[in-house]
GUPA-52409 format. One line per 5 residues: number of its first residue (from 1); their letters; for each residue x, y, z of N, C-alpha, C. Coordinates in nm, 2 decimals. Example, Ala and Ser with C-alpha at 12.3 -4.5 7.8 and 13.67 -1.06 7.14 Angstrom:
BEGIN
1> AS> 1.32 -0.57 0.78 1.23 -0.45 0.78 1.32 -0.33 0.78 | 1.28 -0.22 0.71 1.37 -0.11 0.71 1.29 0.00 0.79
***
This chain:
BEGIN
1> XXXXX> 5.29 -0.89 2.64 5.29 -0.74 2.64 5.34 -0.69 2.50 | 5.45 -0.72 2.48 5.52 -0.71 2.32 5.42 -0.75 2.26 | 5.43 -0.85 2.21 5.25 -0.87 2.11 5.18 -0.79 2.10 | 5.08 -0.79 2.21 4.98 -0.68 2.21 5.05 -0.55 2.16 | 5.16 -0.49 2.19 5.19 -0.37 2.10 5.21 -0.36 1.99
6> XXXXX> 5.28 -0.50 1.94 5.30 -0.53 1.78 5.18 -0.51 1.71 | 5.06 -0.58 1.79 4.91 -0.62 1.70 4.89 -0.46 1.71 | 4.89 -0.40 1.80 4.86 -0.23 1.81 4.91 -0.16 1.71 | 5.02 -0.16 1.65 5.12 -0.07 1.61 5.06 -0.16 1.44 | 5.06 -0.27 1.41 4.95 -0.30 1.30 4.89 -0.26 1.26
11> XXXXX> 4.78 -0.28 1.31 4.61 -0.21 1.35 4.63 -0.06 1.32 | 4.71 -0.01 1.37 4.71 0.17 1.26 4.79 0.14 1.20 | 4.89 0.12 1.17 4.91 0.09 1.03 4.85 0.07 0.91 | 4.78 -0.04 0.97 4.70 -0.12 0.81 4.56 0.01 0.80 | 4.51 0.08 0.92 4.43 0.14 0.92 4.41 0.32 0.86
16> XXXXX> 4.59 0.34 0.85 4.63 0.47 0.79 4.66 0.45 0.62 | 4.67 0.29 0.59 4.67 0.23 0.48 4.54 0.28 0.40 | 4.46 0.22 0.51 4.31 0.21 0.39 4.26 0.33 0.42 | 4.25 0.43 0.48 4.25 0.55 0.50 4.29 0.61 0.37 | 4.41 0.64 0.31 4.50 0.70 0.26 4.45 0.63 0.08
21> XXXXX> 4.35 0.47 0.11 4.36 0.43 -0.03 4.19 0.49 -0.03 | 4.11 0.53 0.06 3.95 0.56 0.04 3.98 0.69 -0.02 | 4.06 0.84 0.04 4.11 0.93 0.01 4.10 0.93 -0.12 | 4.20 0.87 -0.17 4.26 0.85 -0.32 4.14 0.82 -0.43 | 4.04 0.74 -0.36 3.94 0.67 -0.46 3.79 0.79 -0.47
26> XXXXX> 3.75 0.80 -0.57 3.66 0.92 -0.57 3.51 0.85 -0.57 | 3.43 0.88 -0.47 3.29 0.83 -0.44 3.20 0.91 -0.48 | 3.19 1.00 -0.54 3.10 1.11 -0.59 2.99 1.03 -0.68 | 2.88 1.06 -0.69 2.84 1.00 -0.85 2.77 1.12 -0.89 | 2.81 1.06 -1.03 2.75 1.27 -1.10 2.60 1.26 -1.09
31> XXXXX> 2.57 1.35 -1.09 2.41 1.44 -1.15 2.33 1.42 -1.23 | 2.22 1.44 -1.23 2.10 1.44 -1.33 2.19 1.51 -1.47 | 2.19 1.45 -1.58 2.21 1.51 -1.68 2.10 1.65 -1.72 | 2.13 1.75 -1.75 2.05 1.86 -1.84 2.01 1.86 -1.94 | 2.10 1.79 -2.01 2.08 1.78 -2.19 2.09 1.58 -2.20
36> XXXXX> 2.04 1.56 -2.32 1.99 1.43 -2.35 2.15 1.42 -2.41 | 2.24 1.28 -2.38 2.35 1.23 -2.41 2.31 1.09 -2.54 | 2.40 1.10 -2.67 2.37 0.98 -2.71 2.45 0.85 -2.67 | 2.43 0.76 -2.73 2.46 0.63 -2.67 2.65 0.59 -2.71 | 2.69 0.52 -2.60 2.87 0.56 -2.70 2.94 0.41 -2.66
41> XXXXX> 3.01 0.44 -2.72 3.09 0.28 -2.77 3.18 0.30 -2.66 | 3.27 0.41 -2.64 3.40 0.47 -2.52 3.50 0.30 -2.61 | 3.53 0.29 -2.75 3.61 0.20 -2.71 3.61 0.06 -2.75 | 3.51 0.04 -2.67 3.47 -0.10 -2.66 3.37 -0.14 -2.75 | 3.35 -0.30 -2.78 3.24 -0.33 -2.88 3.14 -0.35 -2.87
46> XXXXX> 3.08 -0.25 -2.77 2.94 -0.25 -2.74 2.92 -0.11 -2.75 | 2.76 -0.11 -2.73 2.68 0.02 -2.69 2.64 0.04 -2.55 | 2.64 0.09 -2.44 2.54 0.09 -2.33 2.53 0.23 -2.31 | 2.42 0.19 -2.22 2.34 0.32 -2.16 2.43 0.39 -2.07 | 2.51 0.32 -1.99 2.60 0.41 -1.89 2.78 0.37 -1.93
51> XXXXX> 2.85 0.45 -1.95 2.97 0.34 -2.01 3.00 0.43 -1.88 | 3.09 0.34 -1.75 3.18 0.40 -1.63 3.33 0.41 -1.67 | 3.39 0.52 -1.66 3.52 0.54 -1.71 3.61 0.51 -1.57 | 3.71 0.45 -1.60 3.81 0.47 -1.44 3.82 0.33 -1.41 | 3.87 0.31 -1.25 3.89 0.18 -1.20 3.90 0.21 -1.07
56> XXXXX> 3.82 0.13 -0.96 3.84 0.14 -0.85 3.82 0.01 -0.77 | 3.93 -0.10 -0.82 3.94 -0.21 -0.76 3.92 -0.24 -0.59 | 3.94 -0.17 -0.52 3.95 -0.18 -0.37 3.84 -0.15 -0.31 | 3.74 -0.14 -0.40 3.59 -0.14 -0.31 3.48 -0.24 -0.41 | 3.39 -0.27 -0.35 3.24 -0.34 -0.41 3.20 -0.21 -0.52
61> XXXXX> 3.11 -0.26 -0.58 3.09 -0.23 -0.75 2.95 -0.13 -0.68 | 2.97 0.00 -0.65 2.88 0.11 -0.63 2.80 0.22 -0.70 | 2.90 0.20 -0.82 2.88 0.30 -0.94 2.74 0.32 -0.97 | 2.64 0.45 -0.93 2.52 0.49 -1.01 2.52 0.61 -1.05 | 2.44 0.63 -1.21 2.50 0.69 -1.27 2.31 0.76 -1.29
66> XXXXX> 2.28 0.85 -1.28 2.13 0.94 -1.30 2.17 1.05 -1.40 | 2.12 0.98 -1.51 2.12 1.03 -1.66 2.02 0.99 -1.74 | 2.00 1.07 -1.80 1.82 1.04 -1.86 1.93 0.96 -1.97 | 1.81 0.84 -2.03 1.85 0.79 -2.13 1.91 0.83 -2.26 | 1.95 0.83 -2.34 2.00 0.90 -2.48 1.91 0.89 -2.56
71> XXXXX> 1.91 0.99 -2.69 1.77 1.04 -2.76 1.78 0.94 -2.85 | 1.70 0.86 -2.87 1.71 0.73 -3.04 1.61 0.79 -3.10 | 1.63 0.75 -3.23 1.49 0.78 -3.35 1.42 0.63 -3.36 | 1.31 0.64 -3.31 1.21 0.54 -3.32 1.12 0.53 -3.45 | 1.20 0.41 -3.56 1.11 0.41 -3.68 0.96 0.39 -3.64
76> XXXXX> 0.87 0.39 -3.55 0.78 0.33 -3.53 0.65 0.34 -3.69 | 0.73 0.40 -3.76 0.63 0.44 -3.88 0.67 0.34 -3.99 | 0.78 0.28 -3.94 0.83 0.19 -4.06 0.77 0.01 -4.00 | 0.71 -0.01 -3.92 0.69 -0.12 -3.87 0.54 -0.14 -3.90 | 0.54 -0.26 -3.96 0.39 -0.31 -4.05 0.25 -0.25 -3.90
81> XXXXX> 0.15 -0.19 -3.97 0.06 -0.16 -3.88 0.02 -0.25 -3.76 | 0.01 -0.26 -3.64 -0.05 -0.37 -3.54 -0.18 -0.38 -3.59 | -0.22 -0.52 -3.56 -0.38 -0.56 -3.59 -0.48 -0.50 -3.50 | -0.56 -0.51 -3.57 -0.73 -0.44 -3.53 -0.72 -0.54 -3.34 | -0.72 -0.65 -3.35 -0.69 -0.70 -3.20 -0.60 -0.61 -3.09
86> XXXXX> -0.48 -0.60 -3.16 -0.41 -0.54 -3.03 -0.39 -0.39 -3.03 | -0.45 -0.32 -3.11 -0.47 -0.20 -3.16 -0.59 -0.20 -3.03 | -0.72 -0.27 -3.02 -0.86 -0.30 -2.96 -0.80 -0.33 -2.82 | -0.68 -0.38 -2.75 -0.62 -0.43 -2.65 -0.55 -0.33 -2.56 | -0.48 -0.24 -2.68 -0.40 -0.16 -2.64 -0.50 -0.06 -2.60
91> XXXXX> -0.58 0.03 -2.67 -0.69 0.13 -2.60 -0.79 0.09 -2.48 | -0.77 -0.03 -2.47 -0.90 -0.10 -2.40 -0.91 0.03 -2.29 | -0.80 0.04 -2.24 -0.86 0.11 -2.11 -0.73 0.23 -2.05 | -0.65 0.24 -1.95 -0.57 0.32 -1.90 -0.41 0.20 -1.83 | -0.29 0.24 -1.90 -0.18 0.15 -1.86 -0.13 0.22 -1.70
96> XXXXX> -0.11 0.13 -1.63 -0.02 0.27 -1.54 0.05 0.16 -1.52 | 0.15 0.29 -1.48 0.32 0.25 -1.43 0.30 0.18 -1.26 | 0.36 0.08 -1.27 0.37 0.00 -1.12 0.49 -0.02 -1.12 | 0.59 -0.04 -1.17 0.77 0.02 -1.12 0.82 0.02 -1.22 | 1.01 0.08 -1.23 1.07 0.08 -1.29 1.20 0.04 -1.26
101> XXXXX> 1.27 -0.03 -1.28 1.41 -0.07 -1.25 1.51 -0.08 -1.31 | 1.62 -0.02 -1.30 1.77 -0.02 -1.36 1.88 -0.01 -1.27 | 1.96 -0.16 -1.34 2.09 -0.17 -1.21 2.18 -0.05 -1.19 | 2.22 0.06 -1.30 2.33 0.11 -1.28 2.22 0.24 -1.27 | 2.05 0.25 -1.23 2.05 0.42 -1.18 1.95 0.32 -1.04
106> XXXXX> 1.93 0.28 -0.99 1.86 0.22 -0.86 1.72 0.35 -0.84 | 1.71 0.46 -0.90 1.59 0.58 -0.87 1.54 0.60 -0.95 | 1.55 0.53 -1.09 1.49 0.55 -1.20 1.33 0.53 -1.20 | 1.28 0.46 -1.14 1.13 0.46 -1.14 1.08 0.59 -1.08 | 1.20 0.69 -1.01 1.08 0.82 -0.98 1.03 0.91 -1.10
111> XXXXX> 1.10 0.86 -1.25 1.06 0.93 -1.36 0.95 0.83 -1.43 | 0.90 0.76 -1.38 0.79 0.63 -1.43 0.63 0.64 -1.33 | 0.69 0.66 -1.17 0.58 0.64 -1.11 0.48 0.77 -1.10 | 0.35 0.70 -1.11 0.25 0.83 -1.08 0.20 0.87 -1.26 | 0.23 0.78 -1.35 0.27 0.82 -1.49 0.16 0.69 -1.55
116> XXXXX> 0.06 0.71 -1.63 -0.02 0.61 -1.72 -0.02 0.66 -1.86 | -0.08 0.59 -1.93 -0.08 0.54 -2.07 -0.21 0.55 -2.13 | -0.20 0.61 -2.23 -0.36 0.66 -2.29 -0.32 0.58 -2.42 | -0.33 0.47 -2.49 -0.28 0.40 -2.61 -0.42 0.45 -2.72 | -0.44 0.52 -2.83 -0.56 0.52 -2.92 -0.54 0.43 -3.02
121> XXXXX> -0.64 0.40 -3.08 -0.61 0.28 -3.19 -0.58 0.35 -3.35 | -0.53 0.54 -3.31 -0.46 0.54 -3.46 -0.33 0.55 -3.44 | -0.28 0.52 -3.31 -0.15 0.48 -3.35 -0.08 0.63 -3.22 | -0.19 0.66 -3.16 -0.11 0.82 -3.11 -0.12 0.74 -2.92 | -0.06 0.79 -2.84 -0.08 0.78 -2.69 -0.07 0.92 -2.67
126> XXXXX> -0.12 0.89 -2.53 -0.05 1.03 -2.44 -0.06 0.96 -2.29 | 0.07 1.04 -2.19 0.14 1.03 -2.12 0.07 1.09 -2.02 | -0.01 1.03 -1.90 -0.04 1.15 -1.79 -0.02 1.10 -1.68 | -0.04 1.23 -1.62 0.02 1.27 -1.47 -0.05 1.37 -1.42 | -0.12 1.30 -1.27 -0.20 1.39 -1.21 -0.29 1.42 -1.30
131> XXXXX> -0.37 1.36 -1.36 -0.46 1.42 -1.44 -0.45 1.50 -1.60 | -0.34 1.53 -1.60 -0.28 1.59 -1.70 -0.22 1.52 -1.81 | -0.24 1.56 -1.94 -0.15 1.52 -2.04 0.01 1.56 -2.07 | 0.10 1.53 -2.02 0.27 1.53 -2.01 0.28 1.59 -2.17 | 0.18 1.44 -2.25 0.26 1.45 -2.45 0.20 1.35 -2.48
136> XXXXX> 0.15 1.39 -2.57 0.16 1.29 -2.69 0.25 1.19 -2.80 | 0.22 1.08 -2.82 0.34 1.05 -2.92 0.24 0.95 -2.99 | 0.38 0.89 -3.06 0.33 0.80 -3.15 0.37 0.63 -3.10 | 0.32 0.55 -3.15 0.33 0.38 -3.04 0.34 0.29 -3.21 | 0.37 0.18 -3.20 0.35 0.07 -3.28 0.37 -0.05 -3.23
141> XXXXX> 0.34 -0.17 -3.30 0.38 -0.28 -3.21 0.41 -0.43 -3.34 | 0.56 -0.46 -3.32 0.55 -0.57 -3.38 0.57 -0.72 -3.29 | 0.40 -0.73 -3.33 0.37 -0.89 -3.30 0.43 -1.02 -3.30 | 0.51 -1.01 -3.45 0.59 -1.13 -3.47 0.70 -1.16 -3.32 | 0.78 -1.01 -3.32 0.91 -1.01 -3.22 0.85 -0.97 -3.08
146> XXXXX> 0.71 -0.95 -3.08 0.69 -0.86 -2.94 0.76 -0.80 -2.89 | 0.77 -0.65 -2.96 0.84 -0.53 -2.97 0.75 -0.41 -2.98 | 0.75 -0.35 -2.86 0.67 -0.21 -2.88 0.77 -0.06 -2.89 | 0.73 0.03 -3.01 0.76 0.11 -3.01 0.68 0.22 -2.94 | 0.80 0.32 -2.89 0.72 0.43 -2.85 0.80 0.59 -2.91
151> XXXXX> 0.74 0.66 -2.93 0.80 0.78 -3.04 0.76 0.90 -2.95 | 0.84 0.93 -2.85 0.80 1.12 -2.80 0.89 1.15 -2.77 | 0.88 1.28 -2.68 0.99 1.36 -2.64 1.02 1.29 -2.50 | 0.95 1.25 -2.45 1.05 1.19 -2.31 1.10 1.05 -2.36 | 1.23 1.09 -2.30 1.34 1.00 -2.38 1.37 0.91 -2.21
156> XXXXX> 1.27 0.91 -2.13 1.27 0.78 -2.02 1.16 0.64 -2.09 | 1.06 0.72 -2.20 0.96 0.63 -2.24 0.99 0.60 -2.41 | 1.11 0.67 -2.48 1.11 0.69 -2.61 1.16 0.61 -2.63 | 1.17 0.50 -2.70 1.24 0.39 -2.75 1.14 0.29 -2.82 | 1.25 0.17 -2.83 1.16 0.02 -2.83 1.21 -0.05 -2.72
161> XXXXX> 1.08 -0.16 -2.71 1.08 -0.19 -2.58 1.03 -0.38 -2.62 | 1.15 -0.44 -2.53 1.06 -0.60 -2.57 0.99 -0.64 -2.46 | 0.83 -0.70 -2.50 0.75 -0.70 -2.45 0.71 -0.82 -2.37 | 0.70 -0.85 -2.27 0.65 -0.98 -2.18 0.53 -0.96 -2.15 | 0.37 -1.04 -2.16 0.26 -0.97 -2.20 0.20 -1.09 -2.08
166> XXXXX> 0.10 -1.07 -1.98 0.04 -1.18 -1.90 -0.10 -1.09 -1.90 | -0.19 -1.11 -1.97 -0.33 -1.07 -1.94 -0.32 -0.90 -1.96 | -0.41 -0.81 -1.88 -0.35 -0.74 -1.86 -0.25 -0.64 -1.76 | -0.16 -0.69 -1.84 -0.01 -0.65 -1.75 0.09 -0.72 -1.82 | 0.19 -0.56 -1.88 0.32 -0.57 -1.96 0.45 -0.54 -1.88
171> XXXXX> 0.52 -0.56 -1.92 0.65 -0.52 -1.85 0.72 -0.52 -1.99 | 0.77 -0.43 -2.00 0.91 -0.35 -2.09 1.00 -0.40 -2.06 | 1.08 -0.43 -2.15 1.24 -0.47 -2.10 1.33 -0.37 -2.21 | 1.40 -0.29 -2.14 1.50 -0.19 -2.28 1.64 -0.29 -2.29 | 1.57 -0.36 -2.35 1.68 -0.46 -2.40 1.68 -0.53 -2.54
176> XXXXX> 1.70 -0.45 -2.68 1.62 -0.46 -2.79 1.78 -0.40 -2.91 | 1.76 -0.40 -3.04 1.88 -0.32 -3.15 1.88 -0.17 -3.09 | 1.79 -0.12 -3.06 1.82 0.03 -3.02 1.80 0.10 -2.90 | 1.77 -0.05 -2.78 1.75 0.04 -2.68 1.82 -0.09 -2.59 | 1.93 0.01 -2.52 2.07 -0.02 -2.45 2.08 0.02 -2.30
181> XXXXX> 1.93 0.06 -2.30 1.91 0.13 -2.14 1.90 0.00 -2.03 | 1.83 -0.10 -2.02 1.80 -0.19 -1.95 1.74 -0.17 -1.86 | 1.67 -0.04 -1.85 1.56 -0.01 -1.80 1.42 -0.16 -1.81 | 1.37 -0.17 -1.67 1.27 -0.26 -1.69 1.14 -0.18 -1.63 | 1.02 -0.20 -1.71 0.89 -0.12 -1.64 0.77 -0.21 -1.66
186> XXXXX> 0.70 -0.21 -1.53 0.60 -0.27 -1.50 0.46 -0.17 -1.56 | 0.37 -0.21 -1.64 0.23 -0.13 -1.64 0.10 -0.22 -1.65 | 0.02 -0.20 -1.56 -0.10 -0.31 -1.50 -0.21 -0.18 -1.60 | -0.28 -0.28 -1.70 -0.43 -0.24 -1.73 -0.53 -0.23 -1.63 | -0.63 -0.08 -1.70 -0.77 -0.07 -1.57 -0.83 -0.02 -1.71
191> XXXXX> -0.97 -0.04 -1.63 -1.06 0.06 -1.74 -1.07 0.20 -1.67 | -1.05 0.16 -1.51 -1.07 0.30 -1.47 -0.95 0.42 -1.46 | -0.99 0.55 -1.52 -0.89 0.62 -1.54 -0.80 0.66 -1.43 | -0.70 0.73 -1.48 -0.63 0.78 -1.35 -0.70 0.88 -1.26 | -0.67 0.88 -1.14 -0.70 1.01 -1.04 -0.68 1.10 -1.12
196> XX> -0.82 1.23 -1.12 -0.81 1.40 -1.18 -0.86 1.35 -1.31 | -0.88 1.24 -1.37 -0.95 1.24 -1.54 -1.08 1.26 -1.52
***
């Protein structure tokens, strides 16, 4: 009978404990950013896409952070022209997005899906949705490193990007000198356009 009250009188105890350490610990994760943030060291001798400030040792690693990527300048003008081949490869037909993935935003493909690729062979794309043109930019591609650049205003697609290439179908990896996002995107080639063209 003692026992059982002892284990009782425990049991809240240890339970007004971890009560009192959840309280203490802040579970919020911020917001869609409004303005484009650049990329920051906080410190340390790196660059990343999300730097997490704080510490919250007493729970599993939860932190997601929904922040458009930071604005880079994409030399894409300074990179030797792509060949008449992948120039002929890249227009062939219509890219679309089939996912997107990033460990520290897990929702990031809702700014990817529903979204294709119009690549021209002078070097310009455009971005659509629903039938619509989003924007235009500018693309390049260095073959040696399999490295695609891409130059617009949407700063989810603006960067360089290293390339893993199987037929047609690329996957992006933002894992490159200037792009720290680690965003990964899938885009499967068609000749046929998107729905509404």
């Amino acid at each position: 009978m003692k026992f059982s009250i002892t284990l009782t009188a425990l049991v809240v105890l240890s339970s007004y404990l971890t009560c009192q350490n959840i309280h203490k610990s802040s579970f919020s994760t911020p917001q869609a950013a409004d303005t484009v943030q650049n990329y920051t060291k906080s410190g340390y001798n790196w660059n990343a896409s999300h730097v997490i400030e704080g510490n919250n040792p007493d729970s599993a690693f939860t932190y997601q952070v929904k922040q458009a990527p930071a604005r880079v300048v994409v030399p894409w003008d300074k990179v030797t022209p792509p060949s008449t081949s992948r120039r002929a490869f890249l227009a062939t037909g219509w890219w679309n997005t089939k996912m997107a993935f990033q460990a520290s935003d897990t929702t990031v493909h809702t700014h990817y899906m529903g979204k294709s690729l119009k690549f021209r062979e002078d070097q310009t794309f455009d971005i659509i949705q629903d039938g619509k043109v989003l924007e235009t930019g500018h693309w390049a591609f260095d073959d040696p490193n399999k490295v695609m650049y891409i130059s617009c205003r949407d700063t989810y697609f603006n960067n360089t990007w290293k390339i893993h290439e199987n037929g047609f179908r690329m996957v992006w990896l933002g894992n490159t000198d200037i792009n720290f996002t680690g965003i990964q995107v899938r885009f499967d080639g068609t000749k046929t356009p998107p729905a509404g063209m």
